[in-house]
Backbone bond lengths (Angstrom), bond angles and torsions (degrees), N, CA, C in turn:
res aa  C-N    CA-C-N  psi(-1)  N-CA   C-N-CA  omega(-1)  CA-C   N-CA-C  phi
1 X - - - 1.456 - - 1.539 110.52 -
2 X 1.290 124.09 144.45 1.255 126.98 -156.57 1.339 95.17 -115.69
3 X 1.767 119.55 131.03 1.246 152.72 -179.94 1.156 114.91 -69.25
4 X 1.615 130.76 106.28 1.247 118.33 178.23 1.045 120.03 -79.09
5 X 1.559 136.94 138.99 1.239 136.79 -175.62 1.661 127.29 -79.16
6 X 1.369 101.52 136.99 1.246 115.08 -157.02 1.821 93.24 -82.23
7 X 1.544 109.46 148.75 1.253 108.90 146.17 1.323 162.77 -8.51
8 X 1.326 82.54 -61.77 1.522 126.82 166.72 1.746 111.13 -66.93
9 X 1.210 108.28 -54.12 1.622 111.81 161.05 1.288 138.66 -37.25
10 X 1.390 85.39 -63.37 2.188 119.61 172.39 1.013 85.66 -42.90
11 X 1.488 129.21 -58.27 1.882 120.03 -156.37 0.873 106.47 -68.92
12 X 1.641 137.33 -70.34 1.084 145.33 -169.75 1.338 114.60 -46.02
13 X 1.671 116.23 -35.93 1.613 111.83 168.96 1.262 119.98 -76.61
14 X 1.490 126.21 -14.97 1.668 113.39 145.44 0.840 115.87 -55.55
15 X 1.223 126.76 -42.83 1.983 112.28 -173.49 1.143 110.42 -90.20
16 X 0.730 140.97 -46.31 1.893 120.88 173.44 1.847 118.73 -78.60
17 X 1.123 111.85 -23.49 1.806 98.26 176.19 1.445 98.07 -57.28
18 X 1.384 72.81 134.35 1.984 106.35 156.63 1.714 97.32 58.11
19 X 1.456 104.53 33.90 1.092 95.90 161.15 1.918 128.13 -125.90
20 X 1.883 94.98 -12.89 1.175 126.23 151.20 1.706 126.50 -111.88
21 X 1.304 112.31 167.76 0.838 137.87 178.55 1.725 103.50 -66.27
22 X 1.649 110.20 159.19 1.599 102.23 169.97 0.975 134.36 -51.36
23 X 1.602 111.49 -69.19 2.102 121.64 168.38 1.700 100.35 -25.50
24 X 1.291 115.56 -53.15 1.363 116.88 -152.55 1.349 101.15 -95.44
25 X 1.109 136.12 -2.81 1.673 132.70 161.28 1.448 119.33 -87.06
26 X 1.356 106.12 -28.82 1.417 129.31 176.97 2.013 125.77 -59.00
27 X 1.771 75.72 -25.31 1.310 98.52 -169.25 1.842 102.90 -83.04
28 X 0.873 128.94 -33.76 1.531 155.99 -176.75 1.859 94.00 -69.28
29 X 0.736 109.45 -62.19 1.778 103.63 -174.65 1.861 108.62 -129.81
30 X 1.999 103.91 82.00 1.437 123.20 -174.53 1.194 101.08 -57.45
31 X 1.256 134.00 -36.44 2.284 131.22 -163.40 1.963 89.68 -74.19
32 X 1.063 120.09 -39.21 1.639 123.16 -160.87 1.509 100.55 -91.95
33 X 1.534 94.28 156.40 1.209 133.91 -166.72 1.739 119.65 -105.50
34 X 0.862 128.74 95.64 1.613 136.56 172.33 1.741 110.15 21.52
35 X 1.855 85.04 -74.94 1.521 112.77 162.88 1.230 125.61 -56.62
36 X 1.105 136.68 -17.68 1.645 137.87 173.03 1.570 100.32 -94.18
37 X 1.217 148.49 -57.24 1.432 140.46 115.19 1.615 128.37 45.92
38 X 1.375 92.92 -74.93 1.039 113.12 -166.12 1.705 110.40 -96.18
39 X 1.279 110.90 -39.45 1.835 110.08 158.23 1.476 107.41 -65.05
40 X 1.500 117.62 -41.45 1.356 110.78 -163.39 1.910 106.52 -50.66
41 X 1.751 97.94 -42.61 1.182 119.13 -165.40 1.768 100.19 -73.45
42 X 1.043 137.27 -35.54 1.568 143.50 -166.33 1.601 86.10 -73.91
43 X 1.464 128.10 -72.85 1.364 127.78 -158.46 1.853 102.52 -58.96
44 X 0.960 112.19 -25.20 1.725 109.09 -173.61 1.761 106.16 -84.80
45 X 1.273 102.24 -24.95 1.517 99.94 165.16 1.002 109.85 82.07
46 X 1.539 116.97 47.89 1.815 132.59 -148.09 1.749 74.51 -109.58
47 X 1.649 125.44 134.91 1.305 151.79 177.70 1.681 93.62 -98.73
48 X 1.036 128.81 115.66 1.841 124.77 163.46 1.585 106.21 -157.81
49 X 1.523 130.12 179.20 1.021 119.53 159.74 1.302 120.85 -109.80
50 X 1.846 86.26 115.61 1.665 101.96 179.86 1.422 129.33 -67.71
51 X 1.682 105.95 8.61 1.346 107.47 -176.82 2.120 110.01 -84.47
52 X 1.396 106.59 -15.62 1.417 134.42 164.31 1.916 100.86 -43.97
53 X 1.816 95.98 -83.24 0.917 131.74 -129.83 1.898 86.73 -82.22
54 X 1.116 139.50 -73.73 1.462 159.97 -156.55 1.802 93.78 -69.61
55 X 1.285 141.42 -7.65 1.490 156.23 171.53 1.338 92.91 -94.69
56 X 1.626 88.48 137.50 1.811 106.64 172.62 1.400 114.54 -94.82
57 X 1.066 102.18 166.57 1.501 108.57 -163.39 1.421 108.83 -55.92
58 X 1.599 120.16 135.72 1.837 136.89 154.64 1.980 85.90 89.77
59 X 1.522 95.23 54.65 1.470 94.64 176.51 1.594 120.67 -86.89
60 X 1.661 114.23 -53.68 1.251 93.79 175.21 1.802 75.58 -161.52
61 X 1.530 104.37 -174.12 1.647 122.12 157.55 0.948 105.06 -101.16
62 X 1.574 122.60 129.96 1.405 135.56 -179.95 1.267 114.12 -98.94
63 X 1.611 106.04 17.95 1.399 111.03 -179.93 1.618 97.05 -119.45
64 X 1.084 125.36 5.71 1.908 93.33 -177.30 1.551 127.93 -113.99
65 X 1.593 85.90 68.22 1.075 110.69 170.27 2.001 98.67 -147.93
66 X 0.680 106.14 15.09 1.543 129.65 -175.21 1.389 104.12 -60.71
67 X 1.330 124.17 -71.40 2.035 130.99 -141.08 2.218 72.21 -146.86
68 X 1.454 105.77 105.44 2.017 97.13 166.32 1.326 103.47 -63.57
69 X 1.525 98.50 146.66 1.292 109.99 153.20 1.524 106.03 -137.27
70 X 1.475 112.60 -147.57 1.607 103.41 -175.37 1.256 101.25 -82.92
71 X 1.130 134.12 -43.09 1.421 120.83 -167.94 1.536 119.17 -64.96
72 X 1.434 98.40 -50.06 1.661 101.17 -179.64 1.161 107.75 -53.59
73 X 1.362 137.37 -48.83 1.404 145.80 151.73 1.334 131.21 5.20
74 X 1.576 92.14 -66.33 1.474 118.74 179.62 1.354 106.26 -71.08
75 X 1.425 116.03 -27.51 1.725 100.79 -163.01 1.364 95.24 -111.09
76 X 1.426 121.56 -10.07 1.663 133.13 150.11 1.877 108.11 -38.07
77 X 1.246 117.85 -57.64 1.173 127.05 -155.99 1.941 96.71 -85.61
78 X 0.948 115.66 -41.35 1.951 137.26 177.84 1.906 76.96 -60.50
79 X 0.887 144.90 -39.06 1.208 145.30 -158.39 1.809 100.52 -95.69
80 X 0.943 81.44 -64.43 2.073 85.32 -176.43 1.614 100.41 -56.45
81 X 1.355 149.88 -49.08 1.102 150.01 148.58 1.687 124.58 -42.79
82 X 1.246 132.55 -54.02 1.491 113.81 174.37 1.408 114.40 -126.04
83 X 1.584 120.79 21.66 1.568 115.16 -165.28 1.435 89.25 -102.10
84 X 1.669 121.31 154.00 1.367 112.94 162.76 1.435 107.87 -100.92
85 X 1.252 135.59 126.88 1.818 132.12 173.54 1.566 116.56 -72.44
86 X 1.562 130.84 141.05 1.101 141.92 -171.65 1.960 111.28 -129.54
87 X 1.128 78.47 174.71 2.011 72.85 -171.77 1.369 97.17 -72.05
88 X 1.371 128.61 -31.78 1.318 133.17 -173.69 1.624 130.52 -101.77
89 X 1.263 85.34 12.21 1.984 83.11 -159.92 2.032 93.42 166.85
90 X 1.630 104.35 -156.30 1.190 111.73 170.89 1.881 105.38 -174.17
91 X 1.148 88.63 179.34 1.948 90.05 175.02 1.840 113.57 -155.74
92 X 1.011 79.80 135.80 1.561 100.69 -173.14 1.438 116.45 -77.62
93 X 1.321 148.13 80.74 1.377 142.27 159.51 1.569 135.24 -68.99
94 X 1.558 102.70 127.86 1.750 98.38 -171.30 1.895 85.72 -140.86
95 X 1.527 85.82 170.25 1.609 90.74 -174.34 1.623 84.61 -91.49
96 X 1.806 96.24 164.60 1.407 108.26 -158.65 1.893 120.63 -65.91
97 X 1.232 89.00 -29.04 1.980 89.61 165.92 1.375 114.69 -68.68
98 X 0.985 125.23 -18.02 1.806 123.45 160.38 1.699 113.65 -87.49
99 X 1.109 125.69 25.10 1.349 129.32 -179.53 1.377 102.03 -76.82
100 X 1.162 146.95 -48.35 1.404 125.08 160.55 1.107 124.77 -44.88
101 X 1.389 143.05 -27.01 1.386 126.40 157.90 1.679 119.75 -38.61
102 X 1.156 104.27 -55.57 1.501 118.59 171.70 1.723 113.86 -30.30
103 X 1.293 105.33 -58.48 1.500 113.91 167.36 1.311 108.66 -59.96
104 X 1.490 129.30 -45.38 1.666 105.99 174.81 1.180 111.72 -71.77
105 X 1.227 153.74 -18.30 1.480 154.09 -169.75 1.687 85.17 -85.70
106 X 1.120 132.05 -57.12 1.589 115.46 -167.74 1.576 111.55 -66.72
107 X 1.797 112.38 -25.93 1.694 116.45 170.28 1.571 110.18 -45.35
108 X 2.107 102.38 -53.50 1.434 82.27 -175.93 1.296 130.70 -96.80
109 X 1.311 111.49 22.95 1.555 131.36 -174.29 1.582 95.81 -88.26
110 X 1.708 124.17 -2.94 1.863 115.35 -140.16 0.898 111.89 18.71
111 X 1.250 140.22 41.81 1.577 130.11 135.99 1.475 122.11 -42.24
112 X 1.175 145.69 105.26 1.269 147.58 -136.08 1.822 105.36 -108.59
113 X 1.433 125.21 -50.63 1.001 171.33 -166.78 1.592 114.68 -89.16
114 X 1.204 130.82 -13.24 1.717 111.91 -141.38 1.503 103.91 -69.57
115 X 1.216 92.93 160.76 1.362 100.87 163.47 1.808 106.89 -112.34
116 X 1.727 104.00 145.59 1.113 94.50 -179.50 1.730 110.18 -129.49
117 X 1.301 131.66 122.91 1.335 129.14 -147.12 1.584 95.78 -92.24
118 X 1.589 120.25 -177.58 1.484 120.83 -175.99 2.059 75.58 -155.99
119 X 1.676 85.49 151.52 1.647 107.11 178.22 1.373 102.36 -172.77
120 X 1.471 117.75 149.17 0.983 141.55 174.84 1.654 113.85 -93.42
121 X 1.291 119.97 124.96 1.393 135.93 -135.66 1.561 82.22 -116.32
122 X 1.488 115.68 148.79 1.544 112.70 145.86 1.243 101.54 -95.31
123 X 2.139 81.64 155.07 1.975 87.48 171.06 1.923 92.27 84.70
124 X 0.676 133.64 -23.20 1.768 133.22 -168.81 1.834 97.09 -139.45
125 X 1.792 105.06 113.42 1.216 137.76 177.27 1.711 108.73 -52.23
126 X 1.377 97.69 -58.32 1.378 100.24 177.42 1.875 123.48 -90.96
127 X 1.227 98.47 169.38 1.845 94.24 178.93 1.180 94.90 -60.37
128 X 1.200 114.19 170.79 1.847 130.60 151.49 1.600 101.46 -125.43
129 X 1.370 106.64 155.29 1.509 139.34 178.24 1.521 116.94 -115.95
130 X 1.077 113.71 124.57 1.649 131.00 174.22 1.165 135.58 -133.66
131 X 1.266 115.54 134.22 1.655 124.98 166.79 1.145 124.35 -91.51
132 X 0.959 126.60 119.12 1.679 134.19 171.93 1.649 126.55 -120.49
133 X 1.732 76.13 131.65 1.982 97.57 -155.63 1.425 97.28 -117.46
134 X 1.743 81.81 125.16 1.886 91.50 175.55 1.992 108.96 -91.97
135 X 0.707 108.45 125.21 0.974 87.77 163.29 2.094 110.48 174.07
136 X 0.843 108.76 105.40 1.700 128.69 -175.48 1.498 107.03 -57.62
137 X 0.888 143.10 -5.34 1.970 146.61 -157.97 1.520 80.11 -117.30
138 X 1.539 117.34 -81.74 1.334 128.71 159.10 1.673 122.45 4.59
139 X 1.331 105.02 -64.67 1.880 120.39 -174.78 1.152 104.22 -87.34
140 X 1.818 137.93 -16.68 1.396 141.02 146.77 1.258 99.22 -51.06
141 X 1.275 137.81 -70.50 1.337 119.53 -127.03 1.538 92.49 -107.84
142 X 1.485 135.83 2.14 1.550 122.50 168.03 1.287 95.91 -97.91
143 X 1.853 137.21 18.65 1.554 111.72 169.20 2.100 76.24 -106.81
144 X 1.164 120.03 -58.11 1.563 117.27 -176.80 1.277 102.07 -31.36
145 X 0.769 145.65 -45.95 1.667 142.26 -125.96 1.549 107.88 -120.00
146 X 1.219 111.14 -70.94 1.711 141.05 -175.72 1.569 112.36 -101.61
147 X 1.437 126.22 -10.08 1.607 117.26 159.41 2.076 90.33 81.30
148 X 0.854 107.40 -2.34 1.965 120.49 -177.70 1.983 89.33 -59.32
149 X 1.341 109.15 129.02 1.445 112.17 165.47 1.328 120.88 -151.86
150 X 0.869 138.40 164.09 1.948 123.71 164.37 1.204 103.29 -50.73
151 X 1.777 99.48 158.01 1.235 107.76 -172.98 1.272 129.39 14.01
152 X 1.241 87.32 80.97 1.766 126.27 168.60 1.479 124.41 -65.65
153 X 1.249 97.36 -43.64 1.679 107.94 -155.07 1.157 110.51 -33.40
154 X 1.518 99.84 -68.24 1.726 103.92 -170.31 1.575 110.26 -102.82
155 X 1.493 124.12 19.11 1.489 117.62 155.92 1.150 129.05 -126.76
156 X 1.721 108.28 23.34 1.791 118.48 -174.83 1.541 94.13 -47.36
157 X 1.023 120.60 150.77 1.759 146.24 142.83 1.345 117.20 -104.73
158 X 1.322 130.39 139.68 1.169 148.07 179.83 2.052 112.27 -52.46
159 X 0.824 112.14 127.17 1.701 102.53 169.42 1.440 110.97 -68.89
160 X 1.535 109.27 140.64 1.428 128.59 -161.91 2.187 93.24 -114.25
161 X 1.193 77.16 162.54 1.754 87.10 -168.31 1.022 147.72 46.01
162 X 1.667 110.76 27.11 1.423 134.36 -152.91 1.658 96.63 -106.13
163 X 0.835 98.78 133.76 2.101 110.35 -169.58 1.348 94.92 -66.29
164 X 1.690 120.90 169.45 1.546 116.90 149.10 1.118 112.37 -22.17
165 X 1.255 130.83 -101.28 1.286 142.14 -89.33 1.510 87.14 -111.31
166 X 1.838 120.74 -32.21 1.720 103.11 157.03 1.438 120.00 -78.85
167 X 0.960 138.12 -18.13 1.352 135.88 173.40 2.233 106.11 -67.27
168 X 1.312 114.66 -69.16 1.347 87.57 142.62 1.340 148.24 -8.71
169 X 1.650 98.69 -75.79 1.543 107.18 178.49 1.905 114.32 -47.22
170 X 1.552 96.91 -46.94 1.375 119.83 -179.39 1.754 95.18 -42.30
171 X 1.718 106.65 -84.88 1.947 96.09 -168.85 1.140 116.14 -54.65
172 X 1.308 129.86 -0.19 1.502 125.81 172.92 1.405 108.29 -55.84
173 X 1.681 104.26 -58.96 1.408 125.28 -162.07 1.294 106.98 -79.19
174 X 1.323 122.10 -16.52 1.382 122.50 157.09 1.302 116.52 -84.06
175 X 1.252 126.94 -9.29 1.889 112.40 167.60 1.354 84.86 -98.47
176 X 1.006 147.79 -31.09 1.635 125.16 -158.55 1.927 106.65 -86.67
177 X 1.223 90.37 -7.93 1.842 96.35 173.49 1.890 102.25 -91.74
178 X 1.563 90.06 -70.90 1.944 91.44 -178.88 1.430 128.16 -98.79
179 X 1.475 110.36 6.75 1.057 106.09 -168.40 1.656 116.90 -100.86
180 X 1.132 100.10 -161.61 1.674 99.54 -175.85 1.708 94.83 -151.01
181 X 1.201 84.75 169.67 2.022 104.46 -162.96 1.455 106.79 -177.35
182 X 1.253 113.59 96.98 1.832 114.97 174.15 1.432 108.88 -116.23
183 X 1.076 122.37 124.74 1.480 125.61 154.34 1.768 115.76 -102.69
184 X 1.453 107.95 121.30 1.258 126.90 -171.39 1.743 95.60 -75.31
185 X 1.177 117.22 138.08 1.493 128.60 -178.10 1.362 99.66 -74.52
186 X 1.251 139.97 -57.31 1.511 133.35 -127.22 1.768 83.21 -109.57
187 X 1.254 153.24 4.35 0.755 141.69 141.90 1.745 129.76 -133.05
188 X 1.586 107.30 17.20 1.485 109.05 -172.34 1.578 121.63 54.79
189 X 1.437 108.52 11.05 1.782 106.83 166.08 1.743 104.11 -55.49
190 X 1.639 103.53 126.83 1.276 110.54 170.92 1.351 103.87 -103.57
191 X 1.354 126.47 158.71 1.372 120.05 -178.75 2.072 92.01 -160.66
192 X 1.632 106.24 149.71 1.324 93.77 169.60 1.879 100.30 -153.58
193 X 1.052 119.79 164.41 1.162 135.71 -167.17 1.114 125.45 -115.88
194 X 1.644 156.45 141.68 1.393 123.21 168.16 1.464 91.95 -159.17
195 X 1.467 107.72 122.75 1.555 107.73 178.36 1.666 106.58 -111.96
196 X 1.637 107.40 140.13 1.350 110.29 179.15 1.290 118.19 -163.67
197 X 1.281 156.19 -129.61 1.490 148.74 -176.35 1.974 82.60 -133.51
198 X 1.464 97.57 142.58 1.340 129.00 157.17 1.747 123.36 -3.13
199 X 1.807 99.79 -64.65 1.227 121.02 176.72 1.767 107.40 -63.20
200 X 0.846 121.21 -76.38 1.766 130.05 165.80 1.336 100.65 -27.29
201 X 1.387 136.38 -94.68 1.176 123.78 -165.07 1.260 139.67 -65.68
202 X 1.293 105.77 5.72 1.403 121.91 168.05 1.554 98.30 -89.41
203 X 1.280 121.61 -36.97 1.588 118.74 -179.77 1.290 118.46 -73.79
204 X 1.545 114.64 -32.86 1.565 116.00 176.97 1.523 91.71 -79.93
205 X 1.742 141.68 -44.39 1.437 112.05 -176.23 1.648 105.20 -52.11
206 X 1.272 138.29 -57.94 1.141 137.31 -158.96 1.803 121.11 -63.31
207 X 1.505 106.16 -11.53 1.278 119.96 163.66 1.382 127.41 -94.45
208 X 1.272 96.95 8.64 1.864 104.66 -162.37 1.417 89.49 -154.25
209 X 1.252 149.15 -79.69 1.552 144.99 -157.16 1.112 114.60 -152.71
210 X 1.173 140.73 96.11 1.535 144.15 -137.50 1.728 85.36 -99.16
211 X 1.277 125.14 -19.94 1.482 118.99 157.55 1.384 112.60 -52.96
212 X 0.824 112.67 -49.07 2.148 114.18 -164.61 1.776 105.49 -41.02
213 X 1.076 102.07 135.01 1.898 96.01 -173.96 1.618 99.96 -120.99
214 X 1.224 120.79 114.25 1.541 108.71 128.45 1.353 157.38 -13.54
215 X 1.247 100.69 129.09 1.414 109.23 -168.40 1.551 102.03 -131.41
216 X 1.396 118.91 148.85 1.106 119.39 -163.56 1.556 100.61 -109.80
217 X 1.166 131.19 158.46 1.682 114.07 -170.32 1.741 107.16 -123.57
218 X 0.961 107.01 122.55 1.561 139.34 173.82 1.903 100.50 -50.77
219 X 1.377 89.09 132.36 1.228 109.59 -175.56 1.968 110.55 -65.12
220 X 0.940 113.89 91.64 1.877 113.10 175.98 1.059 126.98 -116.31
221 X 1.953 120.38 96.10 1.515 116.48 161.73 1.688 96.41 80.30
222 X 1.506 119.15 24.02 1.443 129.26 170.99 1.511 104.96 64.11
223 X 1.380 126.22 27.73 1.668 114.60 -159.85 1.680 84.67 -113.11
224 X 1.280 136.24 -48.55 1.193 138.10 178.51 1.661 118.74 -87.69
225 X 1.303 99.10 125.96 0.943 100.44 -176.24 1.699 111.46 -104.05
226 X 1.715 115.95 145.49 1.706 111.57 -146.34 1.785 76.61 -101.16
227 X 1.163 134.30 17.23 1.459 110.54 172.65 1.895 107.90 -103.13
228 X 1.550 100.04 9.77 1.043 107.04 166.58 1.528 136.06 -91.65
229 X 1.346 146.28 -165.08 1.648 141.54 134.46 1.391 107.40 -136.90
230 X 1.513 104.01 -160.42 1.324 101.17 -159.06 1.604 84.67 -166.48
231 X 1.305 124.91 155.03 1.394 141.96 -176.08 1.770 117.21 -124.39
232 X 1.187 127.02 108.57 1.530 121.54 -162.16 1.581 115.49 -115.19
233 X 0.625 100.80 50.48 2.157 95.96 174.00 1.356 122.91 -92.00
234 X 1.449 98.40 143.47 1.304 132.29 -178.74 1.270 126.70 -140.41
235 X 1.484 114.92 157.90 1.360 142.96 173.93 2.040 105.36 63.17
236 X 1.066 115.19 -119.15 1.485 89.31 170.06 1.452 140.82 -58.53
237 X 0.919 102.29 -52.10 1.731 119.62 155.95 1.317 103.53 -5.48
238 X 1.852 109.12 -91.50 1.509 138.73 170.46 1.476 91.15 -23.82
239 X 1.356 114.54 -71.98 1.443 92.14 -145.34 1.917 113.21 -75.64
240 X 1.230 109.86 -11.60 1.608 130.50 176.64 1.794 91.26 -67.83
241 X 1.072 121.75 -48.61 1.462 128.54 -144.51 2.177 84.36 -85.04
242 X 0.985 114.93 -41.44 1.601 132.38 -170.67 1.369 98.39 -74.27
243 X 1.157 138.29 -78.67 1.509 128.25 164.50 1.251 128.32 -45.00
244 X 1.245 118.75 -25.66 1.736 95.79 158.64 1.753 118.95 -62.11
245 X 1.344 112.77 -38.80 1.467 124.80 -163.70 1.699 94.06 -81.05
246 X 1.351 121.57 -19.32 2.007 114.88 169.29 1.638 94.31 -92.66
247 X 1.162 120.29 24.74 1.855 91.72 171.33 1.105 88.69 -104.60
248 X 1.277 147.74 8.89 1.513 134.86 173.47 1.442 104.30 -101.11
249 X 1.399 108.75 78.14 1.614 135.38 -173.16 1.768 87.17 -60.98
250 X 1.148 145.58 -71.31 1.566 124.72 -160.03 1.707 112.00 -43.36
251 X 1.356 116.94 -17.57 1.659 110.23 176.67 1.400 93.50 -81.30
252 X 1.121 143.83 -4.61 1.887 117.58 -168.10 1.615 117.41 -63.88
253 X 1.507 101.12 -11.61 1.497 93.02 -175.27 1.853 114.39 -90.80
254 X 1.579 95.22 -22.49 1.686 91.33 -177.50 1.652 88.19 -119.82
255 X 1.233 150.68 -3.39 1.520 107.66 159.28 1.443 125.43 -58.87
256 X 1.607 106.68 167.43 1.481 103.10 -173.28 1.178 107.48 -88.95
257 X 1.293 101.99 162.82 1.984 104.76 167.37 1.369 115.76 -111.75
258 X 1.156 117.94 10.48 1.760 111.31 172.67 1.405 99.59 -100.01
């Protein structure tokens, strides 16, 4: 038989929804149920963020993306390159042999728990793997912070007021999401790649080699898109352009090596 709710309840579930976590909301009203909770809370027309509240306990920090530093930076930029942004959150897609990345992006999210899903993509041979992060504080502070917004692709802007050493950190995390970097064995040719919109790569040349030129990319078989460019150096260049982005020794433990 179902408990009608007291007054006294109604109130108290304005003030705490979506402002804790489950375990710890649960604790606030012992006779109720998660699920009774959560209709009780939908029909009253209670406004909070349910990305808090609907997450199980030791989910993530909804702050670190809060105050940049290098790290957030780095996984700011891993973000501006393969994350998609949502009104509520966002999700990270990689093909399935990069699925451990996924687990380091949830390390520095403290995501404790994640779950990480697998799907078969059209247009893409192999599965892809994703993480998906709720979280509203989160999608504030990568458009404040990092210029990060929906539908990005073709109107990213560069992040503004970002010190050395995160702005760095930043194109790191943007070649280690879209970029490319091969070194040929039998002769050490370095070569690296970086595709992005106009605004960005004019900002990463000017942070790294105000020589590096643009190229704008030619429409092929609908896969390239011409409102894009792309940045190409090699042999000294590459490797001048590559050592600036390794003197930021605090990334050595989470940049990638492929």
């Amino acid at each position: 038989m179902k408990t009608k709710w007291s007054v006294e309840e109604i109130e108290l579930l304005k003030q705490v929804y979506g402002k804790f976590k489950r375990q710890e909301l649960l604790t606030y009203f012992p006779n109720r149920t998660m699920k009774s909770l959560i209709y009780k809370a939908f029909s009253l027309k209670i406004k909070a963020d349910h990305s808090i509240t609907h997450n199980s306990i030791g989910f993530t920090n909804h702050n670190c993306f809060t105050v940049p530093d290098v790290y957030n930076s780095y996984w700011a930029g891993f973000l501006a390159a393969d994350g998609c942004i949502r009104k509520n959150g966002f999700d990270i897609n990689l093909i399935q042999k990069d699925k451990n990345v996924l687990y380091d992006y949830a390390k520095f999210l403290q995501y404790n728990n994640p779950k990480i899903y697998s799907k078969l993509k059209k247009g893409v041979p192999n599965a892809v793997s994703y993480l998906r992060v709720a979280s509203q504080q989160m999608v504030k502070d990568l458009k404040r912070n990092f210029n990060i917004v929906p539908e990005k692709s073709l109107t990213l802007m560069p992040p503004e007021n970002l010190n050395e050493k995160c702005t760095l950190a930043f194109i790191t995390g943007y070649i280690d999401g879209d970029g490319r970097i091969s070194i040929t064995k039998k002769n050490n040719f370095v070569s690296c790649g970086i595709t992005g919109t106009k605004d960005l790569l004019s900002w990463i040349a000017n942070n790294t080699d105000p020589t590096l030129k643009l190229y704008q990319r030619k429409k092929y078989e609908n896969i390239c898109d011409p409102r894009t460019y792309r940045i190409n150096v090699t042999r000294k260049k590459a490797e001048r352009f590559l050592k600036i982005l390794l003197s930021i020794t605090e990334l050595d433990s989470v940049r990638l090596t492929r």
